[in-house]
N, C-alpha and C positions, 0 to 999 in steps of 0.2 A: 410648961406653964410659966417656970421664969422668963424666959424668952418672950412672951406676948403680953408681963406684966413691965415691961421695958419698952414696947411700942406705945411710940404718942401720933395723936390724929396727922393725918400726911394729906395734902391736900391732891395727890394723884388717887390716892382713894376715895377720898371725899370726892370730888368732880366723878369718879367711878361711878359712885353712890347715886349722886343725883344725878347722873345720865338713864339710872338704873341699871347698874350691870351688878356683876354680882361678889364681883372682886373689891370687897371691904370688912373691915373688921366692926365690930361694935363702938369701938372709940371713935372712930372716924363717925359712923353716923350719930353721933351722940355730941361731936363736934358740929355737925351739920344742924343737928336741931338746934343748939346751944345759937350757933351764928345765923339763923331763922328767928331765934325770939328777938336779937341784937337788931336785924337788920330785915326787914319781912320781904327785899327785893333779893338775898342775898342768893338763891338756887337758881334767878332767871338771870341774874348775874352770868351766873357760872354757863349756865347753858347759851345766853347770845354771845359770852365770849369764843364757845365751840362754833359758833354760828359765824363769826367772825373769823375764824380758823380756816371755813371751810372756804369761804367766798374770798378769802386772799388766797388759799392754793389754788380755787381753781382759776384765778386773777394767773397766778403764775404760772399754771399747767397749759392753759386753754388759752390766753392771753399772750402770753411772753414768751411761750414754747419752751420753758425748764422741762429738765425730764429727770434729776435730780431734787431729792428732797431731804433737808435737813433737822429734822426736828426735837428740841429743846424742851426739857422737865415736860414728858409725854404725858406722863399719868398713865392710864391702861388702854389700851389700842380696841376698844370695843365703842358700839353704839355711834355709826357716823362719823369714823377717825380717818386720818389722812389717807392711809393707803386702800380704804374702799374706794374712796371720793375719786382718789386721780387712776384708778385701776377701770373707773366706767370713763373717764373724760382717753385718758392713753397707759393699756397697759401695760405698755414698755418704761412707764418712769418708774424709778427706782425711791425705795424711802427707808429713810434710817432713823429710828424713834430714839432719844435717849431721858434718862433722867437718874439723878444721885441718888434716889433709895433704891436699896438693894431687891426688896420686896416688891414693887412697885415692875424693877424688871426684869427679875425669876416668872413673875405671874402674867409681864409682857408678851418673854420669850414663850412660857405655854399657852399661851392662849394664839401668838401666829402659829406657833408649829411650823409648817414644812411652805407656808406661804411662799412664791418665789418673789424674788426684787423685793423684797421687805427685811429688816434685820429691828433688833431689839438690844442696842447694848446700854453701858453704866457710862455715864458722864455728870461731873458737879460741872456749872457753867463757870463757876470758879478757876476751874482748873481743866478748861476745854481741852488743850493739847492732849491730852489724854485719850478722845477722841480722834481730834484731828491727825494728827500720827500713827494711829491703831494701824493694823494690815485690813479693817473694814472698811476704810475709805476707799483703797483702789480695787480690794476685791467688788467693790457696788460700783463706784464711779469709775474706775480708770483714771485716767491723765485730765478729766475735767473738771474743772473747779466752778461751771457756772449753775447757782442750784438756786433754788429756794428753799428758805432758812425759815422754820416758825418758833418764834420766842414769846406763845402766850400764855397766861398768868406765871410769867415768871419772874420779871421786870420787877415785880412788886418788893419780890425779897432777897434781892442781891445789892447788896450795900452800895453804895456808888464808886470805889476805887475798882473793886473788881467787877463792875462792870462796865465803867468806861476802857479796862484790858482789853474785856469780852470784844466790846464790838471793836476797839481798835484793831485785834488779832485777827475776828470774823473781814473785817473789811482789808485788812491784808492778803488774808486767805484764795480769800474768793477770788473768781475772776469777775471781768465786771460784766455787766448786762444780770449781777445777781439779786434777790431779792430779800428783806427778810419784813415777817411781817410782827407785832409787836401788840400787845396790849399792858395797860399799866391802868394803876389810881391817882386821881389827884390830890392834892392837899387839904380839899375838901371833907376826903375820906376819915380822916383823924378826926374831924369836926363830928362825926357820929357819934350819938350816944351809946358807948357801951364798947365800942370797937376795941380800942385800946384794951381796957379790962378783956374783952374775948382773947384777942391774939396774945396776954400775959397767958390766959387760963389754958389754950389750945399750946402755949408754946412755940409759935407762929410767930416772929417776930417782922415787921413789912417796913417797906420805905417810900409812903408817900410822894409823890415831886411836883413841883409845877412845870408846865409845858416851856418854861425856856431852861428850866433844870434840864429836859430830857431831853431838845434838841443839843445842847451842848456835850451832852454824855456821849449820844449818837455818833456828831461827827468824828470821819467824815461824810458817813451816809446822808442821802439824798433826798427828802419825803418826795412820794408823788404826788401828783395833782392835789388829790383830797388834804392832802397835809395832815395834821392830830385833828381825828374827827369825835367830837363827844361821845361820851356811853362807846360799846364796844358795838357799834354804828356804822366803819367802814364800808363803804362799797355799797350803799341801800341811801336813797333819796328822802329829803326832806323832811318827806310825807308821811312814809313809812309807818305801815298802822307795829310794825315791829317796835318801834323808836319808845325806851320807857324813860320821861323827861326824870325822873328821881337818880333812874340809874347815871343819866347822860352829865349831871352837874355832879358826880363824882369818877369818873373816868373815862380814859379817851384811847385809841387806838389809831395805830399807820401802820405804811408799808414805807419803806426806805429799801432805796434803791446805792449800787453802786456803777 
């Protein structure tokens, strides 16, 4: 009981929640309603950012022939996550989910089980090498460094020194022909009523930017064609009866390339 009266809402639970899965505690949904009366777009948020997730890997799976995948603050690997998606396009790529709460991937690791080419370890994107050096990397990838990389909703809450490390290290990393794909909020987002008060009250603390803030972070990755495309929007036209114009003027999403 002391134990669970020391957890505060986690947003890989949250995003769990309203995927509907079943891996969340009561805080977290009670954070989710809370960020619901704040923000009445905020669950379709969450869900075309997964939407967004899926249509850059398989941009990178089916596209660009990665068969490596790298993916940053997971959340929980259920409801339409990476390693279904590229397992029907090719199921020889390999995926490796991480993320910094401990809970988040104890409840990862059982829920793949004995999945093959899938792993579930612990990584702060703060303090990536952690990952990057583990014996998980060559036991899944071998000697190749050329992968795709997903970093989305997580941009939002890593301060900006260490995240311009992040990608400075990822872009060393990698080899090139790699991919990584990205969603964040703009500065707009602070301008909501109530936001700020939420992310004090949830403990959530975020880092708004504007789009020449985050091309600079970036480099030296490369945007593709579409560049920062409004709302988490990526890879869908114009038209798109998907496209929600409230979500699109406070957040944007890319794929960088190296």
């Amino acid at each position: 009981m002391e134990i669970m009266t020391r957890i505060k809402p986690n947003s890989a639970r949250m995003w769990d929640y309203i995927m509907g899965g079943a891996h969340n505690f009561a805080i977290d949904r009670t954070a989710v309603k809370l960020a619901r009366t704040l923000y009445p777009h905020y669950e379709e948020s969450m869900r075309a950012q997964r939407r967004f997730l899926q249509r850059a890997v398989t941009f990178m799976v089916k596209e660009k022939n990665l068969r490596n995948i790298l993916d940053f603050g997971s959340g929980l690997p259920t409801r339409g996550n990476v390693h279904e998606l590229v397992r029907k396009i090719n199921p020889k790529t390999k995926v490796i989910y991480s993320d910094r709460d401990p809970i988040a991937v104890a409840f990862g690791q059982e829920i793949l089980g004995d999945i093959p080419n899938v792993r579930y370890v612990y990584c702060d994107v703060e303090e990536p090498h952690t990952l990057l050096d583990s014996p998980v990397i060559p036991e899944m990838f071998g000697d190749s460094r050329r992968m795709g990389i997903g970093f989305v909703g997580v941009f939002l809450y890593v301060p900006d020194e260490p995240l311009e490390r992040f990608f400075d290290l990822m872009y060393e990393w990698v080899d090139k022909g790699s991919y990584i794909a990205v969603s964040s909020a703009g500065l707009k987002v602070s301008e909501v009523e109530g936001v700020n008060e939420a992310s004090k009250k949830m403990d959530m603390r975020f880092y708004a930017r504007s789009e020449e803030k985050t091309i600079d972070i970036i480099k030296p990755w490369k945007l593709t064609q579409e560049g920062l495309a409004k709302g988490f929007y990526w890879g869908l036209p114009d038209d798109s009866p998907e496209i929600n114009e409230d979500i699109s003027k406070l957040s944007y999403t890319f794929v960088a390339y190296k």
